[in-house]
PLY file of the C-alpha trace (Angstrom):
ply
format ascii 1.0
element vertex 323
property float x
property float y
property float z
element edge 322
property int vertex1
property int vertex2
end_header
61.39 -41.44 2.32
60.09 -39.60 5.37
56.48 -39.14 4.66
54.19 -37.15 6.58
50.23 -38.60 7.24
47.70 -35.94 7.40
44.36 -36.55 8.62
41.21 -35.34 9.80
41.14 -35.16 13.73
37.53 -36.81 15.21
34.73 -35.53 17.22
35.29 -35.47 21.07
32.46 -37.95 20.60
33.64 -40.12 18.14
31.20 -41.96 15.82
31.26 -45.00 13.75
32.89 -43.14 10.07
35.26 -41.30 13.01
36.69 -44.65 14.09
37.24 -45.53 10.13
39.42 -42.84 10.11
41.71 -43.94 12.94
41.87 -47.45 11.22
42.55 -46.01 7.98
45.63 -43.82 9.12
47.02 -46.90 11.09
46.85 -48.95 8.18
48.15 -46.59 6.08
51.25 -46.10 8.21
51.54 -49.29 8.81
52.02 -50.15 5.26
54.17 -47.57 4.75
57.12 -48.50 7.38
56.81 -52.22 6.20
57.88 -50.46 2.54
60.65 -48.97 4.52
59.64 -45.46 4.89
60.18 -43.28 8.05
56.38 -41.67 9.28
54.77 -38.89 11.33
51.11 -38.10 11.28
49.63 -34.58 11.87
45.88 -34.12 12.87
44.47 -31.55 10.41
41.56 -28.75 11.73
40.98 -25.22 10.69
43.75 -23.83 12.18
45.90 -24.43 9.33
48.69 -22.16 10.45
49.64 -25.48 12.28
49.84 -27.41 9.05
51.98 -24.85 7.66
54.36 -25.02 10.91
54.28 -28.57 10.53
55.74 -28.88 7.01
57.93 -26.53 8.32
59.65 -28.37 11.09
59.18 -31.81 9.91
60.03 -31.05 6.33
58.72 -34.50 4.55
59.46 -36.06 1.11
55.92 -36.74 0.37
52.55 -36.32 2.10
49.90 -39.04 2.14
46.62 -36.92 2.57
43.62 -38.70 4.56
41.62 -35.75 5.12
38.03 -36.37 4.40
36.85 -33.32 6.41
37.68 -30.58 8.46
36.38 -29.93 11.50
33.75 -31.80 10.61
33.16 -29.94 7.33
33.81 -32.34 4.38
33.72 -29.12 1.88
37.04 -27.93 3.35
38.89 -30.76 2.57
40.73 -29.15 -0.20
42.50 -27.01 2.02
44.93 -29.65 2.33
46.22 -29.75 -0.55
45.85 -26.42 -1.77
48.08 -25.30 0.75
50.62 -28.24 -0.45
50.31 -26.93 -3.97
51.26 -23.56 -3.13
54.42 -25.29 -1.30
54.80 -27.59 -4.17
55.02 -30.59 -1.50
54.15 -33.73 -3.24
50.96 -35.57 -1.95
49.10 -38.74 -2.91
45.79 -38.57 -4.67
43.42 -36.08 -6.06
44.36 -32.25 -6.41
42.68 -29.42 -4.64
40.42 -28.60 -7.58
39.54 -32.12 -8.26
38.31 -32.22 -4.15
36.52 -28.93 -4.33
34.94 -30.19 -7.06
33.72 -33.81 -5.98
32.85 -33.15 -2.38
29.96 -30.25 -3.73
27.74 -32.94 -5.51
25.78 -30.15 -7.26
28.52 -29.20 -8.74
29.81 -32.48 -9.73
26.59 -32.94 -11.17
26.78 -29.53 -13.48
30.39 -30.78 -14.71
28.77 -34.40 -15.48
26.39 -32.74 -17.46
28.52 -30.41 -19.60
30.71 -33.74 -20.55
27.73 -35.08 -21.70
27.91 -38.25 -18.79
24.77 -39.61 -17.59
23.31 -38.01 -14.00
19.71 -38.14 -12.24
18.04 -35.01 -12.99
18.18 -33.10 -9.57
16.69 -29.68 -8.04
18.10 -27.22 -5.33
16.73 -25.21 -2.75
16.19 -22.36 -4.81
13.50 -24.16 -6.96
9.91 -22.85 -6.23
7.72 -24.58 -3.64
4.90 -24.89 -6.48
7.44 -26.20 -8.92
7.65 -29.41 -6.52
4.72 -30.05 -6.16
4.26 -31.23 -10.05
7.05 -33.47 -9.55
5.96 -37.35 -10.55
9.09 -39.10 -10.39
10.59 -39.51 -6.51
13.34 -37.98 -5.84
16.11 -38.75 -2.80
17.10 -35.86 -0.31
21.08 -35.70 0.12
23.51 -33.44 2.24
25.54 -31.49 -0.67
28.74 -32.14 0.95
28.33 -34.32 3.43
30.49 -38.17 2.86
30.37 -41.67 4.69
26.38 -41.70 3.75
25.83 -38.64 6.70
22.47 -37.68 6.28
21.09 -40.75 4.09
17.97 -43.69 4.55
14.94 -44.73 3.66
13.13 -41.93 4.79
15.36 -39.96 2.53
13.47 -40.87 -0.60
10.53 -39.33 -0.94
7.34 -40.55 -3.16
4.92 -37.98 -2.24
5.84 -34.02 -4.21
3.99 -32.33 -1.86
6.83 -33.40 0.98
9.38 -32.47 -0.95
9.67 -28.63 -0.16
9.32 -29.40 3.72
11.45 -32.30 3.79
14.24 -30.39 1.67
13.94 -27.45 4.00
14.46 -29.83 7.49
17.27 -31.37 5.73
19.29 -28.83 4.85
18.32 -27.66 8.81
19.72 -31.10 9.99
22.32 -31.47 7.35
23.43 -28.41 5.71
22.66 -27.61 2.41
20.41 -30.58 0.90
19.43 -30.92 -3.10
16.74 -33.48 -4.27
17.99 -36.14 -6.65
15.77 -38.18 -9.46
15.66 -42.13 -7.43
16.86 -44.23 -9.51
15.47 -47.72 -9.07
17.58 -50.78 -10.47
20.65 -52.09 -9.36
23.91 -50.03 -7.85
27.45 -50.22 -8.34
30.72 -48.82 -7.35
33.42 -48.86 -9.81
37.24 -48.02 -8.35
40.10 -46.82 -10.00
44.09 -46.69 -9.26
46.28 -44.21 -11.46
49.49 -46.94 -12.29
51.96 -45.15 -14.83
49.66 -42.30 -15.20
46.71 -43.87 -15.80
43.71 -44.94 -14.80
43.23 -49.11 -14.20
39.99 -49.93 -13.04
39.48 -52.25 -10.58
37.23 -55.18 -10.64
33.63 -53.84 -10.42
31.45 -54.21 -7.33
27.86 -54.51 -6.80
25.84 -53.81 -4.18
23.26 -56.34 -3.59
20.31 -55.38 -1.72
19.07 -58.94 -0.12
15.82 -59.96 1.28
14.69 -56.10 1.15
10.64 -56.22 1.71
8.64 -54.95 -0.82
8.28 -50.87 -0.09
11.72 -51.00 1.51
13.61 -48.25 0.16
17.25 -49.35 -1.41
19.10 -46.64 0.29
23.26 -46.87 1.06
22.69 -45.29 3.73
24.54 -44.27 7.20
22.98 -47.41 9.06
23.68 -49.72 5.55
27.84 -48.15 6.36
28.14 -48.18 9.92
25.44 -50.23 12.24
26.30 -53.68 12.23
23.48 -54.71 14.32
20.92 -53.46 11.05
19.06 -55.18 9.14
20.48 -52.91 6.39
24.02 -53.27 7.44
23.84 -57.45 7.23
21.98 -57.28 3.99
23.81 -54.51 1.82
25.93 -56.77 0.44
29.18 -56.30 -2.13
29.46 -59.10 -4.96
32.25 -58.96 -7.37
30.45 -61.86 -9.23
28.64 -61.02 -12.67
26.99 -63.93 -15.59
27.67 -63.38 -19.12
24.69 -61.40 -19.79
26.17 -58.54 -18.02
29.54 -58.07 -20.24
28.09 -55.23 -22.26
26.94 -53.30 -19.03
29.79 -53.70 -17.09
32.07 -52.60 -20.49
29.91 -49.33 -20.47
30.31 -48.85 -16.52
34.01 -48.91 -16.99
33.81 -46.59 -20.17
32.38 -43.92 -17.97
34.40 -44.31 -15.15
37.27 -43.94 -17.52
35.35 -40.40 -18.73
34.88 -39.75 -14.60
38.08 -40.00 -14.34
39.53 -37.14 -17.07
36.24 -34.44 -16.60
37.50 -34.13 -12.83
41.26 -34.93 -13.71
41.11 -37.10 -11.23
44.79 -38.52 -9.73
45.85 -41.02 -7.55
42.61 -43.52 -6.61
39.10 -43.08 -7.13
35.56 -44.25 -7.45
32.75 -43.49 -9.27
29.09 -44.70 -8.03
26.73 -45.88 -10.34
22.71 -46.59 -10.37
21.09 -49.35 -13.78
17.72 -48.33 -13.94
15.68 -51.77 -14.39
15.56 -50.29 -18.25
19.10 -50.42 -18.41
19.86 -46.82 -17.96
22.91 -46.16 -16.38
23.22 -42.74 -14.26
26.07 -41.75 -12.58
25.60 -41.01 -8.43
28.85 -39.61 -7.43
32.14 -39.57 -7.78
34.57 -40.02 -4.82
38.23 -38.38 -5.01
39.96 -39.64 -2.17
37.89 -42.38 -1.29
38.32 -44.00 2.04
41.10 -46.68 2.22
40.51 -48.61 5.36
40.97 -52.25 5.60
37.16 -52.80 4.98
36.65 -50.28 2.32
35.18 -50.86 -0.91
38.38 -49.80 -2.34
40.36 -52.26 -0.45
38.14 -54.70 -1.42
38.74 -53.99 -4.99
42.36 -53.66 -4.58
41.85 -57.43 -2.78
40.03 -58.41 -5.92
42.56 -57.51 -8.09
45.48 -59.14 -6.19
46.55 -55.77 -4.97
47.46 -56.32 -1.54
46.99 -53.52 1.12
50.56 -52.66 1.30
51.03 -53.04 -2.50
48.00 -50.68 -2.51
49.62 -47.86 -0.29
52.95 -48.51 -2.39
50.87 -47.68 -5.68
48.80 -44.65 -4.20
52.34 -43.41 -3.34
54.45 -43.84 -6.43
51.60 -41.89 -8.08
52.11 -39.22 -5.89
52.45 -36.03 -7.40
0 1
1 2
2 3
3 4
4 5
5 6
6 7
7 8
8 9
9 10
10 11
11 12
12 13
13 14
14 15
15 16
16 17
17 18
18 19
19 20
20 21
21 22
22 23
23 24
24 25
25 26
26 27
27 28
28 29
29 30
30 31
31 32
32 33
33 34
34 35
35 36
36 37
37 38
38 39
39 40
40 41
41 42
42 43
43 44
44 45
45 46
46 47
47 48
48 49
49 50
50 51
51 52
52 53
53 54
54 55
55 56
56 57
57 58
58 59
59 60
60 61
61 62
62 63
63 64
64 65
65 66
66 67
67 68
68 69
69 70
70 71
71 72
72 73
73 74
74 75
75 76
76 77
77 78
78 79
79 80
80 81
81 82
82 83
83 84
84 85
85 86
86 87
87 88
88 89
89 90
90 91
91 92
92 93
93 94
94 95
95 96
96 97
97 98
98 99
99 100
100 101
101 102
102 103
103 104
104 105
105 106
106 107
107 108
108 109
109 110
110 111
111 112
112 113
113 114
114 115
115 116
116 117
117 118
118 119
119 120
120 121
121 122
122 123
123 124
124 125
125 126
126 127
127 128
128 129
129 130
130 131
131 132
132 133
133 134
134 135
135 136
136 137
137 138
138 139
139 140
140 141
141 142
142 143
143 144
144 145
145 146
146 147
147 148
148 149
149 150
150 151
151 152
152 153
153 154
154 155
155 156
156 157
157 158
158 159
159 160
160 161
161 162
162 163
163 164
164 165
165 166
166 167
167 168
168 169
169 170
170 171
171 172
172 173
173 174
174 175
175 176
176 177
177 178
178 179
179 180
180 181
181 182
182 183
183 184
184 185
185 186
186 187
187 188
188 189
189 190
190 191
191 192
192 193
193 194
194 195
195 196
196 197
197 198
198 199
199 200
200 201
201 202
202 203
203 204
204 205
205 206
206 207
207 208
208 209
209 210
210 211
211 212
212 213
213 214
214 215
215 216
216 217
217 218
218 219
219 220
220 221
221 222
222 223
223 224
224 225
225 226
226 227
227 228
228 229
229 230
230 231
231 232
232 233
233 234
234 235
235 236
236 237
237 238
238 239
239 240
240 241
241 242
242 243
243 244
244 245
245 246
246 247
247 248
248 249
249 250
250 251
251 252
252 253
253 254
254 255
255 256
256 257
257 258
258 259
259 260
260 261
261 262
262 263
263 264
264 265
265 266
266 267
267 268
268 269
269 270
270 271
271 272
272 273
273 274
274 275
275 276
276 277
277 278
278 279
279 280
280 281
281 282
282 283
283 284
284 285
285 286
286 287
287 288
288 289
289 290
290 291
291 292
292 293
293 294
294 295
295 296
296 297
297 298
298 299
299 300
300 301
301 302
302 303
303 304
304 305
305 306
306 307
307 308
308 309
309 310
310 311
311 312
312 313
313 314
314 315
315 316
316 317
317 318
318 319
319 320
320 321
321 322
């Protein structure tokens, strides 16, 4: 097939998450000429009458969509494929709605809810300045739209209500839009999924251990955990795929709602859902990810890895679920 890559072009000062998306499309297109297909990559921003010229001249078979942002602006991601649903272009994973969705985490949040899933109870700007300062639990400041931890760390979790207003307010300055999120303390997983014959498989479950954190350290994923691999946080965020007995019945439930996840969104292609355990036991649901990265050194990857799904196996799958 002659398949088209589309991703999102970086910052004339590229950062750490940019050069993840570099590595991602090579790896992607590697993979895809050692299955034998014929490629081209196109460098998506916001003038999309380019795309549309694009799929014009080059008309592909199938598109595999990397876009993760616009312009810098994850929240216009589903532009993409929107446009290649109008056009009825196939495309690997998740559909417009299912992106629009996912990448505004308040409103992921409001679907969780309706389907009855398990979410941290969470607050907006538009909440009252007095209403925060009642709050007892804390509660974690995060960009609304913003991916690849941008805009996360320990400072992010704030302890003390009568911060919250100011803090959300400097945020959303810094960020864009910012909402404050119940902290869960306990342990944190990520759960990934693959669609193979139209349906979900998940993958083997990940944890991410949080070693020799201080006490009072904050156990934030956050931008420096992702991308500074000088940190502290960086060398000591670490993902175990190893579990004892004693967590079967968790790890059964994890998959149960990633399952859910996966049909309230109507999720396609690959996935991953993002989990907090409460040291109670409570499970809460952080995000979920359409589209989640697939670079060599992703979590995804690493899932793939741990299922004995090789990288190029794991492009050929992604593809043949292409719809």
């Amino acid at each position: 097939m002659k398949v088209l890559l589309l991703y999102n072009t970086t910052k004339d000062i590229a950062t750490p998450d940019d050069d993840d998306v570099l590595a991602q499309l090579e790896a992607t297109r590697t993979s895809l000429e050692v299955l034998g297909h014929t490629t081209e990559s196109f460098g998506i921003t916001l003038d999309l009458t380019k795309l549309i010229s694009k799929l014009e001249a080059s008309k592909p078979d199938l598109i595999f969509n990397l876009v993760e942002s616009i312009d810098g602006v994850e929240s216009y991601m589903h532009f993409v494929p929107l446009i290649l649903e109008q056009k009825r272009i196939k495309f690997s994973g998740c559909s417009s709605n299912a992106l629009y969705v996912t990448t505004n985490k308040v409103a992921a949040k409001k679907i969780l809810k309706l389907n009855g899933l398990p979410t941290p109870e969470w607050f907006t700007k538009d909440i009252a300045e007095n209403d925060l300062i009642h709050m007892s639990k804390p509660f974690i400041i995060k960009p609304i739209s913003a991916d690849a931890s941008v805009g996360l760390d320990e400072d992010s979790v704030i302890r003390d209500s009568s911060k919250l207003f100011t803090e959300l307010q400097a945020r959303s300055k810094k960020y864009g839009d910012c909402f404050g999120e119940e902290y869960i303390e306990g342990r944190e997983f990520n759960i990934s999924l693959i669609e193979i014959d139209n349906e979900p498989v998940i993958l083997p479950i990940a944890e991410i251990v949080f070693n020799n954190y201080p006490e009072g350290k904050e156990k934030v994923i956050g931008y420096t955990s992702k991308w500074d691999t000088d940190s502290f946080e960086y060398k000591n965020t670490v993902r175990s795929f190893k579990f004892s007995e004693n967590d079967s019945e968790l790890l059964a439930k994890l998959r149960k709602i990633s399952t859910e996840c996966w049909n309230a969104f109507n999720l396609s292609g690959y996935a991953r859902v993002d989990f907090r355990v409460s040291d109670e036991g409570d499970i809460y649901i952080l995000e979920v990810n359409a589209n989640p990265c697939i670079s060599p050194d992703a979590g995804f990857t690493a899932a793939c890895n741990q299922a004995g799904i090789e990288y190029t196996k794991m492009i050929e799958v992604i593809l043949q679920a292409a719809k």
